[in-house]
C-alpha positions as CSV (number, residue, x, y, z in Angstrom):
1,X,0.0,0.0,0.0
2,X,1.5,3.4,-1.3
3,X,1.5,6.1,0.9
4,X,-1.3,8.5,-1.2
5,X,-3.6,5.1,-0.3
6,X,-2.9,5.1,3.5
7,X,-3.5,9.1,3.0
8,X,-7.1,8.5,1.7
9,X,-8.0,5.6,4.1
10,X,-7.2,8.1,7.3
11,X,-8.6,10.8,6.1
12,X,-11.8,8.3,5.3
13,X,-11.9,7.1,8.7
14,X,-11.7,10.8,9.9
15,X,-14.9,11.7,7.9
16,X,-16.8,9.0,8.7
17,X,-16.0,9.8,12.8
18,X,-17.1,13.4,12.2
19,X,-20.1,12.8,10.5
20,X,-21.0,9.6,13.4
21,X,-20.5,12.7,15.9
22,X,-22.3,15.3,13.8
23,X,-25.4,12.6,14.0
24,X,-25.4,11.9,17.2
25,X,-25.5,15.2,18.1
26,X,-28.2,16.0,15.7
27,X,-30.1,13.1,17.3
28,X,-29.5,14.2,20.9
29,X,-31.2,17.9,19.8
30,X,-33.8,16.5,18.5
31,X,-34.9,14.3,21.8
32,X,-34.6,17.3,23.6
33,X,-37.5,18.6,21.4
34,X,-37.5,22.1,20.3
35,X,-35.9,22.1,16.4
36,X,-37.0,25.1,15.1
37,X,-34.5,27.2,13.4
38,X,-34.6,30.3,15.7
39,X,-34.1,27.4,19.0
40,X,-31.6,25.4,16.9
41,X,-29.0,28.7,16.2
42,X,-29.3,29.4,20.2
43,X,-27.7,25.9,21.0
44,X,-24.3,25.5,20.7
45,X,-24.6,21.7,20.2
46,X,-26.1,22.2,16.9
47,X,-23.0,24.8,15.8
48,X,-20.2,21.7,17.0
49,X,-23.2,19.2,15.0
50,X,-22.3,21.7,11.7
51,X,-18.8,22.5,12.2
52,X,-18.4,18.7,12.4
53,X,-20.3,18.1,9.1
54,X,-18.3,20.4,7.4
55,X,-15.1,18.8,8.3
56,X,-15.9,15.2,7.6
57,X,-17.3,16.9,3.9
58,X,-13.9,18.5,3.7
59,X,-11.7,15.4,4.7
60,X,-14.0,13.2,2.8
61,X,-12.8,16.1,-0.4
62,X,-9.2,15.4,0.7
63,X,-9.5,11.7,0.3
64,X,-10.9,11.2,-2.8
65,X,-7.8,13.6,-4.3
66,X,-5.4,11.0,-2.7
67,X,-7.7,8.0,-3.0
68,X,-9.7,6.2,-5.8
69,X,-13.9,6.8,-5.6
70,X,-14.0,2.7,-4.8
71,X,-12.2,3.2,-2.0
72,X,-13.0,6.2,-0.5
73,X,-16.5,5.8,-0.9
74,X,-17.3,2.5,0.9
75,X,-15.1,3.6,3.9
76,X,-17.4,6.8,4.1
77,X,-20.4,4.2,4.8
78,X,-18.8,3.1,8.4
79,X,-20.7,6.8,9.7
80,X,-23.1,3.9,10.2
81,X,-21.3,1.5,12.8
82,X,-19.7,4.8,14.2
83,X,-22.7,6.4,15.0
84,X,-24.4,3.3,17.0
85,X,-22.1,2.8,19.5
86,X,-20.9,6.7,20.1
87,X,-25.5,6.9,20.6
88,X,-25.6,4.2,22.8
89,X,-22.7,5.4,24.9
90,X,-24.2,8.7,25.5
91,X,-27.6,7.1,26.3
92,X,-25.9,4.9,28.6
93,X,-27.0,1.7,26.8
94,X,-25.3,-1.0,24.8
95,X,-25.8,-1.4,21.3
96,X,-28.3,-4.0,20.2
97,X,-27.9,-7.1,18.0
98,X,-30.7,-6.3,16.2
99,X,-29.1,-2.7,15.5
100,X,-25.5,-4.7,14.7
101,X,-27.1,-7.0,12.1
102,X,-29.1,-3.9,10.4
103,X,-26.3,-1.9,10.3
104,X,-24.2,-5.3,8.8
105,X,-26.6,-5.9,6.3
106,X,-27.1,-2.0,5.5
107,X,-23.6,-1.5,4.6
108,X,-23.1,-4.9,3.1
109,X,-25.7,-3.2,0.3
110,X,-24.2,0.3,0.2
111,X,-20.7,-1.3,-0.4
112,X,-22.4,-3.6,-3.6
113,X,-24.2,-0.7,-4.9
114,X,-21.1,1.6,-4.7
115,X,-18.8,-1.3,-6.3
116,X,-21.1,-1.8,-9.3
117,X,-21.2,1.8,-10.1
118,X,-18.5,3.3,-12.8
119,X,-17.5,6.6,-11.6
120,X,-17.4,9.6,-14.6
121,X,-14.5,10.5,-16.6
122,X,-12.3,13.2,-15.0
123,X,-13.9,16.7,-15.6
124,X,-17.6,15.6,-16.5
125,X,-20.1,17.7,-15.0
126,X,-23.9,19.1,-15.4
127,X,-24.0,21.7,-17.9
128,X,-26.1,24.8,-16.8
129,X,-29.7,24.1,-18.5
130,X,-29.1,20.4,-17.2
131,X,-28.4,21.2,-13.6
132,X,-31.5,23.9,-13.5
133,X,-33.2,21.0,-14.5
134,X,-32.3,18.8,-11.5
135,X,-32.3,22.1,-9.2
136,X,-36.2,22.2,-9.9
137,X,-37.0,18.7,-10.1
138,X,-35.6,18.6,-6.6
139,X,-37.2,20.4,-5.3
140,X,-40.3,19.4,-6.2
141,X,-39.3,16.2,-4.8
142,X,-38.1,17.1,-1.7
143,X,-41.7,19.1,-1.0
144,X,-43.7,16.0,-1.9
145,X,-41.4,14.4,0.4
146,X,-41.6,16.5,3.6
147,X,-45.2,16.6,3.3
148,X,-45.9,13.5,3.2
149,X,-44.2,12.8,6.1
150,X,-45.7,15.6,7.9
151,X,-49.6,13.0,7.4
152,X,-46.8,10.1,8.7
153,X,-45.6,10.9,12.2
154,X,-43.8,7.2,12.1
155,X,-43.2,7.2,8.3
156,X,-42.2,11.0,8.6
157,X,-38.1,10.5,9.9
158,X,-37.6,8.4,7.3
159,X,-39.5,10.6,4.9
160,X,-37.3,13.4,6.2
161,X,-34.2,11.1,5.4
162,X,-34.8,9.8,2.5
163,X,-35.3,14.0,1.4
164,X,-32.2,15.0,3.4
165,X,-29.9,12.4,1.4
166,X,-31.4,13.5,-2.1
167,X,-30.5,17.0,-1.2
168,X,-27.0,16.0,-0.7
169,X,-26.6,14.5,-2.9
170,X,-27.8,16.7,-5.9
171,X,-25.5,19.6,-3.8
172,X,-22.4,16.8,-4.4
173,X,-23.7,16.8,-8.1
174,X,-24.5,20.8,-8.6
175,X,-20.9,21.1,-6.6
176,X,-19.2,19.3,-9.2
177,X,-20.5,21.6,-12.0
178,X,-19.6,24.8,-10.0
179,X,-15.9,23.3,-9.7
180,X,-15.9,22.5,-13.7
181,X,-17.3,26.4,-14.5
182,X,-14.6,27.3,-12.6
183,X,-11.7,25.5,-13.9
184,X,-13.7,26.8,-17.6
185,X,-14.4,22.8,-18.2
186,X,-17.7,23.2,-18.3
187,X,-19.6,20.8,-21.6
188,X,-20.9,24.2,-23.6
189,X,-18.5,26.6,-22.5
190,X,-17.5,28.5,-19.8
191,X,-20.5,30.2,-17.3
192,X,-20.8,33.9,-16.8
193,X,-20.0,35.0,-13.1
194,X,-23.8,35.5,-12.3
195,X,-24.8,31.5,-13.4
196,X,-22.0,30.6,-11.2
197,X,-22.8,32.8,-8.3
198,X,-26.5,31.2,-9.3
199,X,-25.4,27.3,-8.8
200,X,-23.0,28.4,-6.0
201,X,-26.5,29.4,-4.2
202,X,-28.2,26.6,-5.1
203,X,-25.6,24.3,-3.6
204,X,-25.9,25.8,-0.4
205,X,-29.9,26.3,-0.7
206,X,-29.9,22.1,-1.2
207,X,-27.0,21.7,1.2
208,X,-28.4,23.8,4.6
209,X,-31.5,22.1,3.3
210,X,-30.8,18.5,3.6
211,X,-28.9,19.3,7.0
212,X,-31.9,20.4,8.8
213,X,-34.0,18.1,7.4
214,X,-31.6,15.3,8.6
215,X,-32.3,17.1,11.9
216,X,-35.8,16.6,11.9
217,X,-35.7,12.8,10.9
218,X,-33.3,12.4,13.9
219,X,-37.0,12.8,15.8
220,X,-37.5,8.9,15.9
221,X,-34.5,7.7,16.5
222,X,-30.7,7.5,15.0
223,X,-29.8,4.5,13.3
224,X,-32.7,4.5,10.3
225,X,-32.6,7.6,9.7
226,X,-29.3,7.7,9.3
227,X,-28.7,4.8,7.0
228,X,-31.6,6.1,5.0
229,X,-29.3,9.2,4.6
230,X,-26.2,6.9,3.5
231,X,-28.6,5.3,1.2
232,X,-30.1,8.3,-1.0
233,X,-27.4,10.3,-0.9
234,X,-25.3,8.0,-2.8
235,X,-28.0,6.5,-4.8
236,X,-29.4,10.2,-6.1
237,X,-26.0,10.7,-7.2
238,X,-26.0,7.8,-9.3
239,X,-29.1,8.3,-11.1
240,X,-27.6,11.9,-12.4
241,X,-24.4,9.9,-13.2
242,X,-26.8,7.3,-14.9
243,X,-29.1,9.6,-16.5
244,X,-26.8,12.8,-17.6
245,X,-23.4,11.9,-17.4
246,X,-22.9,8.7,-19.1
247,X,-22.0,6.5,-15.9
248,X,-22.8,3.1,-15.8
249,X,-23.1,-0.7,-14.3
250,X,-20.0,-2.6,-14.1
251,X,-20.8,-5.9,-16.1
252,X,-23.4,-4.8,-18.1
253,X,-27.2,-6.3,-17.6
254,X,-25.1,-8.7,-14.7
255,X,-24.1,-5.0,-12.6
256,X,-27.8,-4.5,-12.9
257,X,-28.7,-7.2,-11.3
258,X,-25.8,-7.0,-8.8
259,X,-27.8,-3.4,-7.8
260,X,-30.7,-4.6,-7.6
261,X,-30.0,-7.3,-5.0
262,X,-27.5,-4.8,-3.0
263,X,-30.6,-2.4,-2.8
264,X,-32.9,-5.2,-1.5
265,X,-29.9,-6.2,1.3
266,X,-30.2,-2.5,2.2
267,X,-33.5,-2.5,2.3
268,X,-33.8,-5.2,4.4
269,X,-31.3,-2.9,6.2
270,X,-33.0,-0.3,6.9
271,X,-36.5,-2.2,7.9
272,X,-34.3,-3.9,10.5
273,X,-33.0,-0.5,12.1
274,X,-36.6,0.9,11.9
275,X,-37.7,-2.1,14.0
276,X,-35.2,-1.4,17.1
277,X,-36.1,-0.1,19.9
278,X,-35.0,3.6,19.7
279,X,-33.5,3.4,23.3
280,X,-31.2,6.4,23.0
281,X,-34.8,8.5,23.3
282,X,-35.2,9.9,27.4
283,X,-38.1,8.2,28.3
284,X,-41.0,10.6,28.9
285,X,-41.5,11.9,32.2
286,X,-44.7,10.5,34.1
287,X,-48.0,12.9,33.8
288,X,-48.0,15.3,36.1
289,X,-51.1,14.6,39.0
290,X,-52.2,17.5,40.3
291,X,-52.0,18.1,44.5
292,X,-55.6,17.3,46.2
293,X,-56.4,19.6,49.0
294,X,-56.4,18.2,52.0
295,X,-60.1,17.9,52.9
296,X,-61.2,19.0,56.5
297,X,-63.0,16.9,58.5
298,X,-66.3,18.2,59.9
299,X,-66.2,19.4,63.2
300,X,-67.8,17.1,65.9
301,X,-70.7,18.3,67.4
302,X,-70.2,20.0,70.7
303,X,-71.4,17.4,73.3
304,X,-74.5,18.2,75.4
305,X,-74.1,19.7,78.4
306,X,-74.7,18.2,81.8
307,X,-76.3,20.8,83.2
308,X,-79.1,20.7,80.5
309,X,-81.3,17.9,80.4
310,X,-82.1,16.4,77.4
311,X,-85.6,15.6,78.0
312,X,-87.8,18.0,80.3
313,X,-89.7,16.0,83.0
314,X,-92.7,17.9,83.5
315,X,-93.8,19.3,86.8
C-alpha cells in the first residue's frame, strides 16, 4: 500500500467519525424537542453538530484527491457503525444485536451498490440548462417528500431522510458543476459570473437544506434515519451519473442485477434498524397529577351539656 492510499484511508476514517459525531448530536437535539430554526441557532450543540459536518465533507474532499472513488467511498459508509455505538454510549445503553445485524446488512448493500457503479470521466459535470433541471425537479421532490411525512408521524423520519440524502446529494452533483465552470471545463463553454454565483446558491440552498432536514428525521430515533441518509445520498448521485453523465453498471445487464440485490440487502437494512427499539430517546416523564387539597374533616358536634337535660320531666 503506497502512501497516497494510506492518506485516503485516514482521512476516510476521519470523515466518517465526524459525520458519526455530527449525527449523534443532531439526534441528541432532536430528543430534547424544540428544532425550530430560531431554538436550533441558540444551541451551541447544533454549531459543533455543523462545524463537524463540514469537516468530515472537507476530509472526505481530501481523500478522494489522494484516493480512488472505490475506496473512499465505501469507507465513508462506516458513519453507520460509528454512529451506534458513540449513541448508545451517550444514552448509557449497549448497542443491540438487532441494530448490529441492520447496520451489517445496510452497509453490506451500500458497499455492492457503490462497487457496481463506474465513476465519470475526470472533468464531467452538469451543464447549466441540465443542472437547473435537477435544481427544480428537486425540489419538487423534496416538497412531496416532507409533506408527506408531515400526514406520517412514524413514516415521517424516514420521509425526512430519504429528502435529506437526495439533497445531498444533488448539492455533491451541482458542486461538481460549480468546480468545472470554474476551472472553464464546463460541456458548452465557460459560465458567466452570475450563473456561477446562481449554482454556487443553489448548492448551499440544497446543502443547509438536507442538513436540517436530517435534523428533523433524527425525531425517531438514530440509526434508520441515518442509514436512509447513507442510502439516498449516494443513490441520487448515481441516477444523475446514470441519466446525464454517461456513468454506468460494471458488467453490463449482470451489474444491474448485482444493484438490484444490493438495494434489497439495504432495504432489508434499513426495515431492521426501523424495527429497534429507539432506546437512546429519554423516556417521557410521568404525567403530572395535580396536589388534592387536604379535605377537612367536619367538626364534631359539641357534646350536650350536663347541666341541661335532654328531655324536660314535667312538673
Amino acid at each position: 500500500m503506497n502512501e497516497s492510499a494510506l492518506l485516503a484511508i485516514l482521512l476516510s476514517l476521519a470523515s466518517a467519525a465526524g459525520y458519526a459525531l455530527a449525527a449523534v448530536g443532531q439526534s441528541r437535539l432532536a430528543a430534547q424537542g424544540g428544532a425550530g430554526i430560531g431554538t436550533l441557532l441558540t444551541r451551541p450543540l447544533w454549531w459543533w453538530a455543523v462545524g463537524l459536518n463540514v469537516a468530515g465533507a472537507l476530509m472526505h474532499v481530501a481523500a478522494l484527491h489522494y484516493g480512488p472513488l472505490t475506496l473512499v467511498q465505501p469507507l465513508g459508509a462506516l458513519t453507520l457503525v460509528a454512529a451506534l455505538p458513540l449513541s448508545a454510549y451517550y444514552a448509557r445503553r449497549r448497542v443491540t444485536r438487532r441494530e448490529w445485524r441492520g447496520a451489517a446488512w445496510t452497509l453490506a448493500g451500500l458497499t455492492g451498490l457503490i462497487a457496481v457503479t463506474g465513476p465519470a470521466s475526470p472533468g464531467d459535470a452538469l451543464s447549466l440548462p441540465e443542472a437547473l433541471a435537477i435544481a427544480a425537479a428537486t425540489a419538487l421532490l423534496l416538497a412531496f417528500l416532507v409533506r408527506a411525512g408531515a400526514h406520517s408521524p412514524r413514516g415521517g423520519g424516514l420521509g425526512h431522510a430519504t429528502a435529506s440524502g437526495i439533497a445531498s446529494g444533488v448539492a455533491s452533483a451541482l458542486t461538481q458543476t460549480v468546480t468545472a465552470s470554474l476551472a472553464r471545463e464546463l460541456p458548452g463553454g465557460p459560465l458567466t459570473w452570475w450563473q456561477t454565483t446562481l449554482l454556487a446558491v443553489l448548492v448551499a440552498m440544497f446543502a443547509v437544506g438536507g442538513l436540517l432536514l436530517s435534523q428533523t428525521a433524527y425525531r425517531g430515533g438514530l440509526a434508520a434515519p441515518l442509514a436512509v441518509v447513507n442510502l439516498a445520498n449516494p443513490a441520487a448521485a448515481a441516477v444523475i451519473g446514470v441519466a446525464l453523465l454517461g456513468e454506468s453498471f460494471h458488467g453490463g445487464p449482470l451489474g444491474w442485477l448485482v444493484a438490484a440485490a444490493a438495494a434489497g440487502v439495504a432495504a432489508r437494512g434499513v426495515l431492521m434498524l426501523t424495527g429497534a427499539a429507539p432506546a437512546d430517546l429519554p423516556a417521557p416523564l410521568p404525567p403530572q397529577v395535580p396536589a388534592m387539597a387536604p379535605t377537612e374533616r367536619p367538626a364534631a358536634e359539641p357534646a350536650v351539656r350536663a347541666t341541661e337535660p335532654a328531655v324536660r320531666i314535667p312538673a
